[in-house]
N, C-alpha and C positions, 0 to 999 in steps of 0.2 A: 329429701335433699332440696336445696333451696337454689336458686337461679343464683345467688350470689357464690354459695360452694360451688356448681358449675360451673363457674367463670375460675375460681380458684384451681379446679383438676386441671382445664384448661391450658389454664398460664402453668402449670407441672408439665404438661405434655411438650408447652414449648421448648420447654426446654432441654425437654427430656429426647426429642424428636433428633436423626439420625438421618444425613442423608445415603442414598443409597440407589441402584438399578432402579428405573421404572419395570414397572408390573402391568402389564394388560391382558385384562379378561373381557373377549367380544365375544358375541354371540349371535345369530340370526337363526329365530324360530318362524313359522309358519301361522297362521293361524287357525287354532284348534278348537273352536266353538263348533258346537252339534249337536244333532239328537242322543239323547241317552237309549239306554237299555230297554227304560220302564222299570214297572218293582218297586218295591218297598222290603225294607229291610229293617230294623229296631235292634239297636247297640244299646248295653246297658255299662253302666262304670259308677263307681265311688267318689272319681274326681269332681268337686265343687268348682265352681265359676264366682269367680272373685268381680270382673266386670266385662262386659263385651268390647270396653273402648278402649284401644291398645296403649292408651296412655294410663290407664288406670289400674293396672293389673298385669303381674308377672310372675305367672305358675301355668302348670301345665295343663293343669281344665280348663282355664282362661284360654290358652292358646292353642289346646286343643279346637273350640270352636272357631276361633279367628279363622285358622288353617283352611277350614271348609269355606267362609263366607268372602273375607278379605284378598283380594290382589296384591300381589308383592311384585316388585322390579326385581329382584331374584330369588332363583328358587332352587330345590333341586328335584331331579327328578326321582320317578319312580327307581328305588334300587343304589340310590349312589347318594354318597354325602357330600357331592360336590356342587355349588351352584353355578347355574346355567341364567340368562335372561330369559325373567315370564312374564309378563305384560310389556319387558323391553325389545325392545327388536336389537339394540347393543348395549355393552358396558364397558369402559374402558378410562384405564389411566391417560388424561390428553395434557397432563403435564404431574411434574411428579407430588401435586396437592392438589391436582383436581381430577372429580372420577365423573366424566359426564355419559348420562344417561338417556339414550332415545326411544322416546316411549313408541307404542306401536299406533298406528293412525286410527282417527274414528273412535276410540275407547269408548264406554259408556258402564255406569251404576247402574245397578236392576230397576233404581227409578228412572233411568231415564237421561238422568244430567248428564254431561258430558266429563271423561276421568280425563284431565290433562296434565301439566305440568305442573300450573298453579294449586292444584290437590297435592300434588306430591311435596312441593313447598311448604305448603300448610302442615301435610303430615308431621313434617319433622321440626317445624316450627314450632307448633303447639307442644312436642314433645319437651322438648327443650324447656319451653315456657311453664310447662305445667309442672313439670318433675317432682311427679307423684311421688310419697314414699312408697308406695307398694309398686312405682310401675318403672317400664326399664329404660329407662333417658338415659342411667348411668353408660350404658353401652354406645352411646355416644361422643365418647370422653373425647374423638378425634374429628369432631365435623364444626366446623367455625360458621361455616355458614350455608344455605341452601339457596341456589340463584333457579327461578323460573326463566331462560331466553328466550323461550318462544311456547306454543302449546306443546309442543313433544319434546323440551329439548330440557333437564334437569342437569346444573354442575353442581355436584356438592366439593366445598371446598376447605379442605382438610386441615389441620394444623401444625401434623407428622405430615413427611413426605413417604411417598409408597408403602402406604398401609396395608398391610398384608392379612388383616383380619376385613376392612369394610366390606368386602362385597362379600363376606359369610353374612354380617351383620343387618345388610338390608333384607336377608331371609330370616331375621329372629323376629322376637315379640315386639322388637322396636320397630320393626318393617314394615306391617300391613299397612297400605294406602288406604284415607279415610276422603269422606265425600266434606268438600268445604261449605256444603250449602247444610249440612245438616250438627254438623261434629261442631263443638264450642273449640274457640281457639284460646280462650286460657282456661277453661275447667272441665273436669272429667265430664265425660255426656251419659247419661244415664239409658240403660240398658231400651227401656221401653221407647225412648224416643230416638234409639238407633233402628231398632226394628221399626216400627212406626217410619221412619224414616227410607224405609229398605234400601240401607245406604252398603248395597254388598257387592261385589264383582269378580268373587271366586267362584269356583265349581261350584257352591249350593248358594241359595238366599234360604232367613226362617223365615218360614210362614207362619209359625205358632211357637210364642217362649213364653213358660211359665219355668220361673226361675228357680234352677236345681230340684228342678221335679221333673220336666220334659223338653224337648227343645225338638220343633219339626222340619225340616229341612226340602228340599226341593230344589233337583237340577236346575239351575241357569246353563238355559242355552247358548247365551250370549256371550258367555265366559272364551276370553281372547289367549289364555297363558297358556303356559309350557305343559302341562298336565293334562290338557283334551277334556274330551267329555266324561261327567261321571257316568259309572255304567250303570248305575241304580237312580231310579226317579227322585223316590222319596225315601228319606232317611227319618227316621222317629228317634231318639237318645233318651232315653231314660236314664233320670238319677236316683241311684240309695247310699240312704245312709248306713246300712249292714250287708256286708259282703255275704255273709251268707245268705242273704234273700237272692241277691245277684247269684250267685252259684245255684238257686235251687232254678232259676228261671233261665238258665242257660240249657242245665242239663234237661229241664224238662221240654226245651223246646219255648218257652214262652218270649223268649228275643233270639237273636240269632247271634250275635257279637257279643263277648263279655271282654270291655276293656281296660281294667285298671282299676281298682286294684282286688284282685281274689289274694283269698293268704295261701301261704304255701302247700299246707296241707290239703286245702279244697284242686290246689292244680293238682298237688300227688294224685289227689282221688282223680280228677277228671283224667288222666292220662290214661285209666284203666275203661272207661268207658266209652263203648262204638257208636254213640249217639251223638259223639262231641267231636271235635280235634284241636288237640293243642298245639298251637304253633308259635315257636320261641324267634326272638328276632334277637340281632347284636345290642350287645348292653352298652350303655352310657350312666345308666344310673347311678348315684351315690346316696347315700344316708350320712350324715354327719350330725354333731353336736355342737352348737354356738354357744358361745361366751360372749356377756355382755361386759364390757369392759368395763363400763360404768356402774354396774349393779351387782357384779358376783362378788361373791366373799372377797373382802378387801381391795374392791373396785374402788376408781376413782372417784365416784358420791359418795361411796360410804363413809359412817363416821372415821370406820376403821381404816383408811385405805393405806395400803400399801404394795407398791407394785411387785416388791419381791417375792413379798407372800402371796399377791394375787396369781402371779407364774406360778410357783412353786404347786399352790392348790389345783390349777388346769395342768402342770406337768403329772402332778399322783393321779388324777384324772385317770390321765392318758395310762398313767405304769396301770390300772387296774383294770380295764375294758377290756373282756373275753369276748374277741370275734370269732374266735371257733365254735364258742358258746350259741353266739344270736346265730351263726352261720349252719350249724349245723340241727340245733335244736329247734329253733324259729322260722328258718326258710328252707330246710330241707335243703339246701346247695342251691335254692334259686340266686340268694347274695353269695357272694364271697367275701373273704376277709380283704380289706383295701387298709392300705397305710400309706399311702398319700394321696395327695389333690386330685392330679390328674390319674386319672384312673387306666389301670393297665389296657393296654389295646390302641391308644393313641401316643403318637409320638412327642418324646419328650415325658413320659411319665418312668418318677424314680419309687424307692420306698424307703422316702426318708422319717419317715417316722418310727419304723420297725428295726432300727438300731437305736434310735434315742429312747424310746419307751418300754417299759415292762421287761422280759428278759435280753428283749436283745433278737430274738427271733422270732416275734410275732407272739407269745404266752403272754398273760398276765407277771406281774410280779410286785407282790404285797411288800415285801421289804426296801425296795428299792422309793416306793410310795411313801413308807413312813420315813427313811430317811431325809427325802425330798422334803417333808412338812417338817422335819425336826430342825432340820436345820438351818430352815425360813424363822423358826420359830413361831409356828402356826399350831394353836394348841387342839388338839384330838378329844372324843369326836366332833369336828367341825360341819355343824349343817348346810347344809345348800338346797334349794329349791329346783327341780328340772321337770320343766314341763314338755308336753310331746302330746300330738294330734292321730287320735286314731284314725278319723274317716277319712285323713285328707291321703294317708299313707299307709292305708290297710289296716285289719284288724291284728295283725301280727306286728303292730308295733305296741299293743298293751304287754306282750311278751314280751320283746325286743328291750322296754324298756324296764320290766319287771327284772330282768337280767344285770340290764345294768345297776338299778339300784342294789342287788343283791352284790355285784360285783364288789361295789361301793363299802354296801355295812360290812360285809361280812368281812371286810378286811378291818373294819374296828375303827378304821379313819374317818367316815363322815355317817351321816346321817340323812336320809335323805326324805325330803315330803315333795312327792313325784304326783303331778296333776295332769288332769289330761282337759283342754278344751277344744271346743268347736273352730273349724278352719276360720271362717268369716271373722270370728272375734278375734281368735287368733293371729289372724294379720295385721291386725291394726295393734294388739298388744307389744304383740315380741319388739316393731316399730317405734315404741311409747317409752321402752324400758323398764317393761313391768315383768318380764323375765331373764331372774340372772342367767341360767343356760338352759337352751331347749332344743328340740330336735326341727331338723330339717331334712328336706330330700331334696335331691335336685335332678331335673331332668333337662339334657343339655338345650340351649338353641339353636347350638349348630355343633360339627362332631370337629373341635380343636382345640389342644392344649389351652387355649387364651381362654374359653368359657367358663374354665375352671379357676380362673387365676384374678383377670377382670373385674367381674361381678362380687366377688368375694372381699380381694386384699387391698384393690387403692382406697385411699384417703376417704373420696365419698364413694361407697358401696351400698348394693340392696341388703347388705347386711343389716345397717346403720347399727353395728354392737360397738364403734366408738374404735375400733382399732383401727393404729394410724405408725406405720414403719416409713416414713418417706425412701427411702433405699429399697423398699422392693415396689414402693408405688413408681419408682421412676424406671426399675426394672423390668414392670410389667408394661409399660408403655415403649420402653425400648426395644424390646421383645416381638411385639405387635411391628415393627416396623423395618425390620431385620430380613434380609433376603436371603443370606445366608443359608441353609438348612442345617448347618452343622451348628454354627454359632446361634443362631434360634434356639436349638436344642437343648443349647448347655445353659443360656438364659434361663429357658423354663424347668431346666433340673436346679438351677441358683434359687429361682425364686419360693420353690417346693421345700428346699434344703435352711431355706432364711423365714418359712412362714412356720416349718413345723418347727421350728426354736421357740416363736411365739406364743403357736397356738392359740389362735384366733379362734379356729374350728380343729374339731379334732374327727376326720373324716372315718369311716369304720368299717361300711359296704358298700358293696357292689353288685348290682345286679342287671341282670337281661330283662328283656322286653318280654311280655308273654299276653297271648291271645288267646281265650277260647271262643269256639263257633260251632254252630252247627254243619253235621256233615255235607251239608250241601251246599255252604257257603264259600264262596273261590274269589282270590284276589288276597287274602292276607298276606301271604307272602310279600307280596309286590312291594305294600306299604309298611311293613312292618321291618324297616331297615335301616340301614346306618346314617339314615336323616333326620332320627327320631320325631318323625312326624305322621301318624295315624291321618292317612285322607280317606275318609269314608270313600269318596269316589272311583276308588280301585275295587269295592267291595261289591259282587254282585252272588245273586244264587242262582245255583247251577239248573 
């Protein structure tokens, strides 16, 4: 997305903006720096690290690490998906388009420099400026501008009045506070000279990254936020690319955390074994399938295009995809079947997909599929291309997708040449429009209907597949600003109800959170909660 689309969503939002009650969320925490525990611990996971600079990167390996190193103005705590002030001492609506923020006095980077206002300015300056495609500015769709008034004193100044999603937002990927003396202010900063720079001020700093191979971590004492001290010294992360290496070295003892992603059948197994324990946390996860609007069969480049065909082909899509099928044969019941956006468990999620597609009640349904293409007049079998990443999203997504292709031929209606590549490349492909439809996961930033809605459907999206409905991009900004709880409500069931007509993405599972450790590792619980945010520094051994 470009600084000039920016400006574009923007001037949507004004318009789109609603007035309504002011909102105030204050806060007054203490200060919680200290001695740790001691210890070392070594977590192992699958998830890849796309960049450590939070403007450069927006998945959940990426912000996995951030989580540990970076300071946020808010956060939530241990156990709750609500955010509280962490390096702020308040937060609060002080008119109905400005949210100012007082940081807490004396701050300090692990180098040393001083964290004040003027970092927090830059932060979101830079975001704005850079507006990576791969990184999350979109999530800023309502901040016009960032004022520094003094060294503790941040107003961001909104575009919508009482925005009721921002201060989730300054605890997502777009939130961590960056050091201005090290971080470029218009281009992504490269991994080694953030480290190099030891530009950190959350619960850990690395003291050793070799990238997506290990990352070593070590308590900061000095850490001011909401979260206290970690109880573990030092943290090791180890990364693989085959989850079964990761499962053999859990179970044998050889790391003590295994975080993301084992396939289902290795948790089956580990849940029978007294050397481990598996511990499940509240799910947010989805799986879904993108459509490039510009590149799928009958996309708007194609020679062929035509957009009623192009619907039609992602509507038979939708009629053919057995979620019982991935649900039960591929994750064992860790996913469940989902048919819409927002995913059940948070408010405002409907299932508007599972009357429009396939029978009617969540089945497949092949007839219903060939009619759809017959009378687009889309001639059968039509091929399509779908690509999908094993390591970024387990190894159970070669099945997962092995399913759907089958779902596909076997109904006679396409054909399909299904690839699988590496995450790193991957991100910058699907970006480029080198895939008509491919798989994604998403793993929330914060736990609210708008995560699901935002990032996905307006105009400029981290999607960038080209879909553009202005009637739900102005809905999902009106939505965000709505005090209401009833009328909220029915917003984000509107816009659920107007996306799955389109089908941009055609959403499919659901899954929980899952952890294995060794039996004498305590603290999982804590973190592994409805803030979908893994902090190593809850983790200690017993």
């Amino acid at each position: 997305m470009s600084s000039a689309s920016t400006n574009r969503r923007r001037s949507l939002l004004a318009v789109a903006g609603v007035s309504v009650a002011a909102l105030a969320l204050a806060g007054c925490t203490a200060s919680t720096g200290g001695d740790t525990a001691g210890g070392t611990l070594t977590i192992g996971t699958t998830e890849q690290v796309t960049s450590l600079d939070p403007a450069g990167s927006y998945d959940n390996g990426s912000f996995a690490v951030m989580n540990q190193v970076y300071p946020f103005l808010m956060n939530s705590p241990y156990g709750s998906p609500d955010v509280e002030p962490d390096i702020a001492e308040s937060a609060e609506f002080t008119s109905p388009t400005e949210y100012t923020v007082k940081l807490k006095p004396g701050l300090k980077f692990a180098n040393g420099n001083d964290l004040t206002a003027s970092d927090v300015k830059f932060t979101f300056d830079r975001q704005t400026a850079i507006a990576d495609e791969n990184g999350p500015s979109s999530l800023l769709y309502n901040l016009e501008s960032t004022e520094a008034v003094d060294d503790t004193t941040v107003v961001f100044h909104l575009l919508s009045e009482n925005d009721q999603i921002f201060p989730q937002i300054l605890s997502s990927p777009v939130g961590p506070i960056v050091d201005e003396d090290v971080f470029s202010a218009d281009s992504v900063t490269s991994d080694d000279d953030i480290v190099k720079g030891n530009a950190f001020a959350g619960q850990y700093v690395i003291t050793s990254y070799d990238f997506n191979n290990l990352i070593s971590y070590k308590a900061n004492a000095d850490y001011e936020g909401l979260l206290g001290a970690a109880k573990t010294d030092t943290v090791n992360v180890k990364y693989y690319t085959d989850a079964s290496n990761l499962k053999l070295d859990v179970q044998e003892g050889n790391i003590d955390v295994a975080n993301r992603t084992l396939s289902a059948t290795d948790i089956e197994d580990l849940r029978g074994n007294d050397k481990v324990k598996v511990v499940d946390g509240p799910g947010g996860e989805i799986r879904y399938l993108v459509f490039n609007f510009n590149t799928m069969p009958f996309g708007a480049t194609t020679p062929e295009a035509d957009p009623a065909k192009a619907l039609a082909v992602r509507q038979a899509i939708a009629d053919l995809i057995d979620r019982d099928a991935i649900s039960e044969d591929v994750y064992k019941g860790t996913f469940t079947p989902l048919y819409s956006y927002v995913p059940e468990g948070l408010t405002g999620a409907n299932e508007a997909l599972k009357g429009l597609y396939g029978d009617g009640n969540g089945a497949p349904d092949a007839d219903k599929a060939a009619s759809r293409l017959e009378a687009a007049g889309v001639t059968t079998p039509l091929p399509i291309s779908i690509q999908y990443v094993a390591e970024r999203y387990g190894p159970s997504s070669s099945d997962e997708y092995a399913i759907i292709k089958e779902n596909l031929e076997e109904s006679g209606l396409f054909t399909v040449d299904l690839q699988s590549t590496e995450w790193v490349q991957y991100s910058k492909d699907r970006t480029a429009d080198l895939y008509p439809a491919y798989q994604l996961g998403w793993f929330p930033d914060y736990s609210d209907a708008d995560n699901y809605l935002t990032p996905f459907f307006l105009t400029e999206n981290f999607l960038a597949n080209h879909y553009d409905n202005p009637e739900v991009n102005d809905l999902i900004l009106e939505q965000a600003v709505t005090v209401d709880p009833a009328a909220r409500e029915a917003l984000i069931g509107e816009i659920q109800d107007k996306v799955a007509a389109d089908l941009s993405t055609i959403p499919y599972m659901q899954g929980a959170q899952v952890a294995v450790t060794g039996a004498d590792v305590e603290g999982t619980e804590d973190t592994l909660d409805a803030s979908f945010k893994f902090r190593y520094a809850a983790l200690s051994k017993g």
